[in-house]
N, C-alpha and C positions, 0 to 999 in steps of 0.2 A: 578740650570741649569748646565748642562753637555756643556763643551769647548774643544776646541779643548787646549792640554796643552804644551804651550812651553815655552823658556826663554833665558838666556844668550847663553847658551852652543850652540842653533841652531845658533842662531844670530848672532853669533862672528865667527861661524866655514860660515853662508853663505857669510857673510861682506868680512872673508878672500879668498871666492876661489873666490869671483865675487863682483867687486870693483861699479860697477851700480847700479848691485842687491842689496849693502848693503847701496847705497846713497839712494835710495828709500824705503829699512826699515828705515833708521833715518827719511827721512821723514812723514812715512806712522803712523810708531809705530807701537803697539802691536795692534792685529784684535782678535776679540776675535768670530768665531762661533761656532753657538753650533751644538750641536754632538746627535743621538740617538745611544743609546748602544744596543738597539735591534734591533739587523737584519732582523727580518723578517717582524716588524710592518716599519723597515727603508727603506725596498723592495717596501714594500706596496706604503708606501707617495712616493716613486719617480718615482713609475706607474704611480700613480694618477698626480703628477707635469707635466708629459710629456706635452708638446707643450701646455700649459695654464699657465697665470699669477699665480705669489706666491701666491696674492690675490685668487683667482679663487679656489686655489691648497689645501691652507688652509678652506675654505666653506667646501668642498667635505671630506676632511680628517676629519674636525671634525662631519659632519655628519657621518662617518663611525666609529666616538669612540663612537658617541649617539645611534648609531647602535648597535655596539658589546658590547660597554663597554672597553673590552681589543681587541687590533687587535693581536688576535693569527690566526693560521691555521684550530685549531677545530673551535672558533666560527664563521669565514668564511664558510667554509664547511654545521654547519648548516642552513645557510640564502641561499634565493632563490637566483639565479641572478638577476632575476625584484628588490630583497629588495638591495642588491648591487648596481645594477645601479641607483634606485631610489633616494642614496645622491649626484647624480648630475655629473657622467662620464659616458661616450659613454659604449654602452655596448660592443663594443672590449674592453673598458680597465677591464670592471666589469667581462668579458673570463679570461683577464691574472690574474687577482686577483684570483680568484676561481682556478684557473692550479697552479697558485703559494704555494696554499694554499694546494691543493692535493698532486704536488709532495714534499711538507714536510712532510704529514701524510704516503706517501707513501714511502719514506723512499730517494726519486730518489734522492734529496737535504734536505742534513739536518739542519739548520739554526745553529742549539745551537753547532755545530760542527765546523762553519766554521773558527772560530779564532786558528784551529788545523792545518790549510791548508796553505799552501805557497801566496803569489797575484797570482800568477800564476792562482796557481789550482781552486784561490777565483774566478777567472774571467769566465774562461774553465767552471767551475759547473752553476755559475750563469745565463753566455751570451747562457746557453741549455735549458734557461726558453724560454718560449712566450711572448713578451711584455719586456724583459730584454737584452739588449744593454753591447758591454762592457763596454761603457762609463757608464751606470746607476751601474755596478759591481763594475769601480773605483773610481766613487764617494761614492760604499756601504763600501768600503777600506779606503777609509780618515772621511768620516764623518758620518760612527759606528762602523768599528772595528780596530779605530784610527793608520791605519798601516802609517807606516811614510815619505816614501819615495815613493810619487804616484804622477805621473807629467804625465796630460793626453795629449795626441795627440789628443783623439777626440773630446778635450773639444778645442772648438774655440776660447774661450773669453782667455785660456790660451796662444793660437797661437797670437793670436793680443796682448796680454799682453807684450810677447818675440819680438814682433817685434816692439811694442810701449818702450819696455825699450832699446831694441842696436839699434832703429834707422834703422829696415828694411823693405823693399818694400815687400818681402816674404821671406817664411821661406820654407826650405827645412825641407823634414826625417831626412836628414847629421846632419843639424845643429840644430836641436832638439834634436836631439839624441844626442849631444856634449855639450848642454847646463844642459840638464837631467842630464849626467853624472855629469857635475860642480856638482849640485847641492846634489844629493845625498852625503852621507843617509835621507838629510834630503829634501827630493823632494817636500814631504807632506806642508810644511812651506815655501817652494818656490812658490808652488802653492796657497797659499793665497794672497800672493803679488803680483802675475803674474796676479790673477784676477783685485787685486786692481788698477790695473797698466793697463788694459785694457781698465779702459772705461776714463780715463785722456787722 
């Protein structure tokens, strides 16, 4: 099973720049989630997650491996959308899978390419899909092309995290953005805690 990999060296550099954040690792400990290293089958399952239960999220997903076999672009392409839709998503999300799938064969986004690209340009390429968010781009950033320092704004459960760990009523842009900074290079490990730290 593919993890996300960290250890001392994050830990002791987050503990030093933020004295909260590293009372809540000693308490939390090590989190260990797993990771898919393939981006394009990683696009896939987090179309399919959108607004339905993990439970829910996983039925659909593994009917589309007893489908394909592999979730690439070409064996998408060949199935109809009825056979797509048919493991159990709306057929909007069974549209963005087949667009996803095309513009990799078409050259518009290249999957096997994207760990060549800055986050930046990872998000810009991604969030010009249909069905793709830049929140769905930086979660494709931390957990499959393991990039390290990704602390999202769109992600809510991260916003309630930072305000359940300093003790605030809201959180401003300002002071998200000064918290991000603490935390970087290593944002990606911040944000594991921020979630864990959410729902406490």
């Amino acid at each position: 099973m593919d993890i996300i990999k960290y250890g001392q060296e994050e830990i002791e550099y987050l503990k030093k720049r933020d004295k909260k954040l590293g009372a809540a690792i000693d308490k939390i400990g090590i989190i260990k989630r797993k990771i898919n290293p393939e981006p394009f089958a990683a696009i896939i399952s987090s179309v399919i997650s959108q607004q339905i239960s993990t439970k829910a999220a996983e039925t659909v997903c593994n009917r589309l491996y007893k489908l394909l076999e592999n979730i690439t672009p070409e064996n998408i392409a060949q199935k109809d959308l009825s056979e797509i839709q048919g493991c159990g998503m709306s057929e909007r999300k069974a549209r963005y899978i087949k667009g996803i799938a095309e513009a990799n064969i078409s050259g518009k986004v290249d999957f096997n390419s994207l760990h060549t690209l800055t986050d930046g340009e990872v998000i810009e390429k991604l969030s010009s899909l249909n069905g793709v968010g830049v929140w769905t781009a930086e979660m494709l950033l931390i957990f499959s092309l393991r990039r390290p320092d990704v602390v999202s704004y769109n992600d809510l459960a991260i916003r309630r995290g930072m305000m359940n760990l300093y003790g605030l009523k809201k959180l401003s842009k300002e002071d998200f953005a000064r918290y991000r900074k603490r935390y970087s290079p290593y944002g990606s490990i911040a944000s594991l805690y921020l979630w864990e730290i959410s729902v406490q």
